[in-house]
matplotlib code that plots the C-alpha trace (Angstrom):
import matplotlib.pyplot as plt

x = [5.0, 5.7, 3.2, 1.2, -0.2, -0.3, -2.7, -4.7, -4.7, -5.8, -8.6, -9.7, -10.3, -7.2, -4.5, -1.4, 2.5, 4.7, 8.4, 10.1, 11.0, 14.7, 17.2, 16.9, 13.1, 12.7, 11.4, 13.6, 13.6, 12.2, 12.5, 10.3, 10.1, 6.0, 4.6, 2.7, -0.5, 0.0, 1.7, -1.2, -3.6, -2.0, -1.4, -5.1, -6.1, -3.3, -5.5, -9.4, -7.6, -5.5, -1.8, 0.8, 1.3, 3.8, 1.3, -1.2, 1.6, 2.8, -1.0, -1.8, 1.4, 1.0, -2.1, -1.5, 1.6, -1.0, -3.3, -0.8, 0.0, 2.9, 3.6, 4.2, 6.0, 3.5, 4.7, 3.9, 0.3, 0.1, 1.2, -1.8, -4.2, -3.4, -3.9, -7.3, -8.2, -7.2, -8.6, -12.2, -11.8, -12.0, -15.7, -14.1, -16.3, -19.3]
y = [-19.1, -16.4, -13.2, -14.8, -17.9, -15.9, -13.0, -16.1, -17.8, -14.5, -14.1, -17.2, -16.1, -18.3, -17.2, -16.5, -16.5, -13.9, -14.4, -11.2, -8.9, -9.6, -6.9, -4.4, -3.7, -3.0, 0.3, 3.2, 6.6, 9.4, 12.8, 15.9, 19.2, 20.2, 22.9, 22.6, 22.8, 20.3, 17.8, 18.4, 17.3, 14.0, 13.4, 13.9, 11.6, 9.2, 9.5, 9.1, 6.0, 4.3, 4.8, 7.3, 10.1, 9.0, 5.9, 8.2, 10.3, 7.5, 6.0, 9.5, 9.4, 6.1, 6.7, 9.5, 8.0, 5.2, 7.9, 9.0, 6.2, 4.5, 1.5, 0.4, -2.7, -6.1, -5.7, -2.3, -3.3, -6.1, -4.1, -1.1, -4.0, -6.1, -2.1, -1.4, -5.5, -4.5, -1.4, -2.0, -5.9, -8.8, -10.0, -12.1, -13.0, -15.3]
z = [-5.1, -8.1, -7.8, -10.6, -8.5, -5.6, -7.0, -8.8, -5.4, -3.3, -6.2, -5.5, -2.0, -0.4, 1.6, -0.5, 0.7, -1.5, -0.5, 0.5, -2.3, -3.4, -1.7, -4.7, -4.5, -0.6, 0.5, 0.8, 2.6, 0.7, 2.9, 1.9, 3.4, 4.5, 5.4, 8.6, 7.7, 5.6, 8.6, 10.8, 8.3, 7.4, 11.6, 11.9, 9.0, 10.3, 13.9, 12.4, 10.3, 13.1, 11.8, 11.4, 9.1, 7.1, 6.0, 5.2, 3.1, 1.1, 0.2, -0.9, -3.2, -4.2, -5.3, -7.0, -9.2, -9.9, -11.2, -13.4, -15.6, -13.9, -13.2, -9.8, -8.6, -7.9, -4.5, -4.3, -5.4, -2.8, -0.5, -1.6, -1.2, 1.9, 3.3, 1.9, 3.0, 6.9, 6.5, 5.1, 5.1, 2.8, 1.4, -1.3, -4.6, -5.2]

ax = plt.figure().add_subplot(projection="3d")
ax.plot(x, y, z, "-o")
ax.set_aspect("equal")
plt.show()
């Protein structure tokens, strides 16, 4: 299934399979140097939300590219919303 009929299928309120993103567009590791206030805050969102702080890093970063103006991957996106889904679940359209 290409992203196209999946996003029109998860629209649609059905489950959609997306194959794995092809070797070049994985995840890779991005290190960055905090200050510690900064590390304890994202550890104590990461604990009221139920993950770690390095989840809680990259959403804020995602979300702040996205507010931006740039474009991020479809699987990037998918990614962004199966999060929000698990986090606030899934009432899907009428």
């Amino acid at each position: 299934m290409d992203k196209e009929q999946a996003l029109r299928e998860w629209k649609k309120g059905k489950k959609a399979r997306v194959a794995p993103p092809p070797e070049g567009k994985r995840m890779s590791l991005f290190t960055m140097r905090l200050d510690s206030d900064t590390l304890r805050a994202l550890v104590e969102l990461g604990r009221t939300e139920g993950v770690g702080p390095s989840v809680i890093a990259r959403r804020i970063l995602q979300e702040g590219v996205k507010k931006r103006g740039a474009d991020l991957s479809f699987e990037t996106e998918v990614q962004q919303v199966f999060e929000r889904i698990l986090r606030y679940g899934y009432n899907p359209p009428r």
